[in-house]
N, C-alpha and C positions, 0 to 999 in steps of 0.2 A: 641248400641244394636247389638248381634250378628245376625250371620244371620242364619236363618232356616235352617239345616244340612239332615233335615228327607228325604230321597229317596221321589220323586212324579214324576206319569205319567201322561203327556197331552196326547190327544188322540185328533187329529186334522184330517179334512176330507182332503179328498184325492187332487189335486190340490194345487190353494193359496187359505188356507183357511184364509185369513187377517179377517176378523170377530173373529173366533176362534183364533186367536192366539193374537190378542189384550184385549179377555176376558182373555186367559189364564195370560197375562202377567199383569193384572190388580192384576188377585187375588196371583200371586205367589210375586208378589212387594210388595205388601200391606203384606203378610205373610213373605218378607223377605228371599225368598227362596234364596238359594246358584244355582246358574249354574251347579256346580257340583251334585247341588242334584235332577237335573229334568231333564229325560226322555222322549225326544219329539215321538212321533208315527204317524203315518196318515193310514187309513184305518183301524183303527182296530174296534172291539166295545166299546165303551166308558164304559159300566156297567160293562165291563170282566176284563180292564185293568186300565181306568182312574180312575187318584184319583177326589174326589169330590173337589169342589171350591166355596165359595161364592159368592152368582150370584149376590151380591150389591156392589163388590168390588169396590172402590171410583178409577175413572181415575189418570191415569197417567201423568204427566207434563212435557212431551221430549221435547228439541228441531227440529225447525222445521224440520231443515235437519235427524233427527235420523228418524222422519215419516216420510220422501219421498224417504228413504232407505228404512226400514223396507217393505213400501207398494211395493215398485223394488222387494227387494230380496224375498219374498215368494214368488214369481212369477218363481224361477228357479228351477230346478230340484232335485241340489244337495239335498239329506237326511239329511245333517247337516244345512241347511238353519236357520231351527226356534232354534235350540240349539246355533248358531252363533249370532243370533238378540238378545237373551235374553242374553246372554251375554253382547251385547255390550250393552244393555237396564240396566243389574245390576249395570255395571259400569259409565255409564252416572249418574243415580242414587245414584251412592256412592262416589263422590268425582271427579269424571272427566266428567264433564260437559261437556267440549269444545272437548271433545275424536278425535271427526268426525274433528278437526282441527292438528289432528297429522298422517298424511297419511304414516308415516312410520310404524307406528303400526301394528304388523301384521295381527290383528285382522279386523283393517282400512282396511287395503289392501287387505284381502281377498275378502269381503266385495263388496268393488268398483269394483274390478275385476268381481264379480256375477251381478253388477250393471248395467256397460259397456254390459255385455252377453246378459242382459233381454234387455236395449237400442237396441240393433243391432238385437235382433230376430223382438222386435216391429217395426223397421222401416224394417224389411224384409218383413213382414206381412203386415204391411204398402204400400208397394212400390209392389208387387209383389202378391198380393192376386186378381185373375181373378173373376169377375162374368161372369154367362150366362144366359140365356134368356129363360125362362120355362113359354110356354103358355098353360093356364090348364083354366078348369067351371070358377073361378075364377077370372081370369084374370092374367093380364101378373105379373110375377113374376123373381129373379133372385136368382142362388144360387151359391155359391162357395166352391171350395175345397182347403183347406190349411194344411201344415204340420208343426206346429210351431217345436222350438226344446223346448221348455217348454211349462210352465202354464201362457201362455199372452191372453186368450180368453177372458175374462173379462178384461182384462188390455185394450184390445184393440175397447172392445163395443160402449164407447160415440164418438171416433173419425168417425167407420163406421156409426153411427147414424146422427152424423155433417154433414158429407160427402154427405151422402145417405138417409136424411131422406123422399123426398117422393117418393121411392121406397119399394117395397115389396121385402126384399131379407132376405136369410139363408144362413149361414158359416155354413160349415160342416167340423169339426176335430177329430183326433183321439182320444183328449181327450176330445171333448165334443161339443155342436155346439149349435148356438145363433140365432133367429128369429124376424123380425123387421116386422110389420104389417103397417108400417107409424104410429102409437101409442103406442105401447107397445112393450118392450122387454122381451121375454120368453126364459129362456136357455134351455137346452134337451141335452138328451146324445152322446156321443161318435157315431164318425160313420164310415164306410168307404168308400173307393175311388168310388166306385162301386155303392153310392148312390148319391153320383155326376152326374150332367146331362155330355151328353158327346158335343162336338162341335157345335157350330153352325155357321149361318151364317157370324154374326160379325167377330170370330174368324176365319175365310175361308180369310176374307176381309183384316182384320187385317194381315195374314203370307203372301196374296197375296202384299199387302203394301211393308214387311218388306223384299222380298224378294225382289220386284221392288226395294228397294234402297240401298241396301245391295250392298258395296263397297270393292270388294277383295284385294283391292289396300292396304287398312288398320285393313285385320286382325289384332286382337292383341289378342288368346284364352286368355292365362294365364291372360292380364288387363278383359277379360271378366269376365272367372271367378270370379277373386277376388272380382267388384263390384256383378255382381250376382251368388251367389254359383252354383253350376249345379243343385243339390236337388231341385232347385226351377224349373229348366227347365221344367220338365214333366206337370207340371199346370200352366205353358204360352203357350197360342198358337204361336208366335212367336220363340221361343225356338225349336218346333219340327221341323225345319229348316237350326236351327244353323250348326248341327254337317255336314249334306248335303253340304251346304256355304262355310262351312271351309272345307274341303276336295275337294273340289270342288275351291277354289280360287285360288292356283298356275294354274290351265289349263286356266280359265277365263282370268286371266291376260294375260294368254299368247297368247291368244286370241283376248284380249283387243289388245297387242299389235302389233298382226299381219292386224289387220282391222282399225289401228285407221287412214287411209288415206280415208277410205270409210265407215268413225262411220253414223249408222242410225239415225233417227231423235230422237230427246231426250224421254225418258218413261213418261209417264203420270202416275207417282205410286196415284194423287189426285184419277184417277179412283177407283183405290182400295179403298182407304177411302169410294166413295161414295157406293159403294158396300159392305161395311160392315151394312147398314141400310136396316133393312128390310121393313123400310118404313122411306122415308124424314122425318128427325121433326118439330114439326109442335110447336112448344114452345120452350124458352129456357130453364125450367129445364129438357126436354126431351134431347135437343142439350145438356145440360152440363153432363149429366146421361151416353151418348154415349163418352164423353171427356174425363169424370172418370174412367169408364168401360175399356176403351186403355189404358192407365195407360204413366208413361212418358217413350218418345223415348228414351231420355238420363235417365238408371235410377238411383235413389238418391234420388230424389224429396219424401218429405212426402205425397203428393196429389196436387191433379188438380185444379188451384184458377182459378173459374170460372167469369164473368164479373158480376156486378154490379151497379143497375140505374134499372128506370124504361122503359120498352116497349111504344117508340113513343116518347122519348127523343129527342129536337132538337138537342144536342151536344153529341156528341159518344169520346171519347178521349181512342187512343189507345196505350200502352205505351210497352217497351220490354219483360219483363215478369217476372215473382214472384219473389221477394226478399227474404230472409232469413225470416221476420216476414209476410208476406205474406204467404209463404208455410205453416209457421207454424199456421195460424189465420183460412185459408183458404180463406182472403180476399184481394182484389187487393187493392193499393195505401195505406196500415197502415203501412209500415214502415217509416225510415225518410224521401224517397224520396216522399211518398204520402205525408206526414206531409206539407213538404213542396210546396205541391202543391195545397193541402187544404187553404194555408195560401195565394198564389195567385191568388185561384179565387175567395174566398175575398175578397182581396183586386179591380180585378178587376169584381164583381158585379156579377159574375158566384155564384149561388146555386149548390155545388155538390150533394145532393141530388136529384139534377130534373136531372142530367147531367149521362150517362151512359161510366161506365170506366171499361177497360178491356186490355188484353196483347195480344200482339201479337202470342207470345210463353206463352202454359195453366201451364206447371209446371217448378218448380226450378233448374235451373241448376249451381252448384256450385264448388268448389274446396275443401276440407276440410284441413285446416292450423291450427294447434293442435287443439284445442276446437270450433273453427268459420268455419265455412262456407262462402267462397268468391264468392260472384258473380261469372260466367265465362260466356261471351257472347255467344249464340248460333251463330250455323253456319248457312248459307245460307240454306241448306238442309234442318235441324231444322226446319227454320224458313219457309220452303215451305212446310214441312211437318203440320204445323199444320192451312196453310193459307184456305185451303177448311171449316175447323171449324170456322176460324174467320168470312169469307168473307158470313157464313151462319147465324151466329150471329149477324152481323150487316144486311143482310135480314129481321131480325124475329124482330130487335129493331126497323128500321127503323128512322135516324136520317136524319136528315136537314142537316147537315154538321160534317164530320168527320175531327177529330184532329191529326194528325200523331205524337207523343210523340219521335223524336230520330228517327235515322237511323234507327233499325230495324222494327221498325214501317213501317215507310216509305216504306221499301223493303219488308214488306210482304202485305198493300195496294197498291203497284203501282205495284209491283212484279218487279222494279227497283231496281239497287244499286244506290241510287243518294246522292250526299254533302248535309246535311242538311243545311251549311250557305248557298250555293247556288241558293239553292231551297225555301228558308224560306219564309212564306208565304202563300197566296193562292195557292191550284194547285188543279187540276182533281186526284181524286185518284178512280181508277178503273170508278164505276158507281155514286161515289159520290164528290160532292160539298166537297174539302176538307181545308185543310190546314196546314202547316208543319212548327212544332215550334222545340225544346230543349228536350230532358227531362228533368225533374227536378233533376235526379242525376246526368247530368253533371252539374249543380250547384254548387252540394255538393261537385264535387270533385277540382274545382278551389280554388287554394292554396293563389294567392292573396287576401287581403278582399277587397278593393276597384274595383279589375275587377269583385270579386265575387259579389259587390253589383250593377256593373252596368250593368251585365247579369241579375238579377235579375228581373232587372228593367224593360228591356228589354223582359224579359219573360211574368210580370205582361204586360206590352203593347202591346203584341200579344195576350194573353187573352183575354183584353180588345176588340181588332178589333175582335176576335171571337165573344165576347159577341156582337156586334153589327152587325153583319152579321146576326146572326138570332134572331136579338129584332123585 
């Protein structure tokens, strides 16, 4: 059968309309239209310019990957968007099924290229979007100001609802802004800068932090950059900082080095932290709301994987900090290394459910190696930087006995560097009864399988003495 040659206009709303553009491509399939013979529009009025379409047109049968395209690319800017998806949708349809498996194509690659763009806005919006703190009749509330470089406001809804859901907060964007009541989501139009709340305390707290630890020794602008554009600077409080810092870091150093025979006593940048609260929290999804809200020191991380377990848990197990599936869940211990740590306290008679598990360090810090994300160990600093959060977390949980998971564990409870063979064991960690075993991903990473099994083993038998410490 040929295909339908006749000229036809969609008339699609302004943004992603993915709704509309999935009706359209229902009824121009089923009618067989030609690529060539459809005219995509957006804003226009549909009675003036579009053609009519049967509104029963029977769905369409893509492959999955053509629908997790499709729903990426109307999310970009470009005007050729929806005339580029229908194409690749005719031809899926007529004889090239496995299309999206020919990346030379240049239709493929254009494609991926708009795919990769909407990816990188979303984890920019992701990683870099500020709330603040609006107390109104109502109650406390929080709103944000973001500049995407496209149409990812709806792309990005269910993540801040994950995230944030028993908060009261509103994103506000130029193209349009989204409002979460703890139940229901409502969209609303376009806004500007200017209806954003302006600074507050947290954010005071917050550049007093960043500047307290702010190291002139390792400027590096151009690597700042590159991880966070500048566009974004203006709507992080930390950011209005930077450019001061950095012009400001040849004379400090120089400074640094004229006085380092008679250096003052070390800064307390925790002060600042605690100063960012304009009142202690008094719960932990208030503590983890103020975790989220900071956003991570090192950025990249998708969001803040907050602890997990119940409040009054005998066992608290503290481990180094989010993993690749972690960041991406938003949950602590789901990837392999939790897997397998699920599987030893099992086996020794620990309920992870009754048990409360949490990172030392809140978000992911990674290396990106073509398509994967590698672990990379936070530093000492990191690791003190987010220890006033932990050490107030386990306050609010209150365990019997705390677990130290791994050296960084270890050094952000004891606020030591110590060997974890050494130490392994019972020890005092801070104000609590603790003990200091493995992580479970040095496990995974022994290449013997016979030593691998008999650390294993060894790991299940320090469970085991935990579990019996507080039977």
């Amino acid at each position: 059968m040929m295909a339908d040659s006749a000229l036809r206009h969609v008339v699609l709303s302004d943004g992603a309309d993915l709704d509309g553009f999935r009706r359209a491509v229902r009824a121009l399939a089923s009618a067989r239209v030609s690529p060539d013979a459809v005219v995509f529009m957006t804003g226009a009025a549909p009675d003036l310019f579009g053609d009519s379409f049967a509104a029963d047109a029977p769905p369409v049968a893509l492959p999955k990957g053509v629908g997790a395209l499709i729903a990426s690319v109307v999310c970009h800017r470009d005007p050729e968007r929806y005339a580029l998806l229908y194409r690749l949708v005719f031809r899926v349809l007529n004889g090239e099924r496995a299309l999206l498996e020919v990346p030379s194509d240049p239709l493929v690659h254009r494609l991926d290229l708009m795919a990769r763009t909407i990816r990188r806005d979303l984890h920019k919006m992701h990683a870099f979007l500020r709330f603040r703190r609006v107390a109104g009749e109502e109650g406390e509330r929080f709103v944000a100001w973001f500049e995407p470089d496209h149409f990812i406001l709806e792309a990005t809804a269910q993540f801040f609802i994950d995230r944030f859901r028993s908060l009261d907060w509103t994103i506000l964007t130029p193209v349009g802004s989204m409002r979460w009541d703890r139940l229901s989501l409502v969209y609303g139009p376009p806004a500007a800068r200017e209806d954003a709340p302006a600074g507050d305390r947290f954010e005071e707290g917050w550049r007093d932090y960043y500047e307290s630890t702010f190291n002139p020794a390792r400027v590096n602008p151009k690597a700042m950059r590159a991880e966070m554009p500048k566009k974004y600077w203006r709507n992080m409080p930390e950011a209005a900082s930077i450019t001061a810092l950095i012009r400001e870091a040849p004379g400090r150093m120089a400074g640094m080095i004229d006085r380092e025979a008679t250096m003052p006593a070390k800064r307390k940048p925790e002060r600042a932290l605690e100063a960012m609260w304009d009142q202690e929290p008094k719960t932990l999804a208030a503590l983890n709301a103020v975790i989220a809200a900071a956003g991570p020191l090192v950025p990249g991380a998708t969001q803040a994987v907050p602890g997990e377990g119940p409040v009054g848990a005998a066992l608290a197990f503290v481990g180094e900090q989010p993993g690749d599936q972690e960041d991406l869940q938003g949950r602590p211990f789901v990837g392999p290394a939790g897997q397998l740590l699920s599987r030893a306290l099992r086996e020794a008679g620990i309920d992870r459910e009754a048990a409360y598990l949490t990172n030392a360090v809140k978000h992911f810090k990674f290396e990106e190696r073509g398509k994967r994300r590698i672990h990379a160990k936070p530093t000492a600093g990191e690791v003190k930087h987010y220890r006033p959060f932990l050490m107030k977390e386990l306050a609010l949980v209150r365990p019997r006995l705390v677990v130290a998971l791994g050296a960084t564990a270890l050094l952000a409870l004891s606020g030591k560097a110590l060997p974890v063979t050494k130490v392994r064991g019972p020890l005092r960690l801070d104000d609590y009864d603790g003990y200091v075993t493995v992580h479970p991903s040095y496990l995974l990473r022994i290449p013997d399988e016979a030593e691998k099994r008999r650390a294993y083993a060894a790991f299940v038998d320090d469970l085991s003495r935990i579990n019996a410490m507080v039977a």
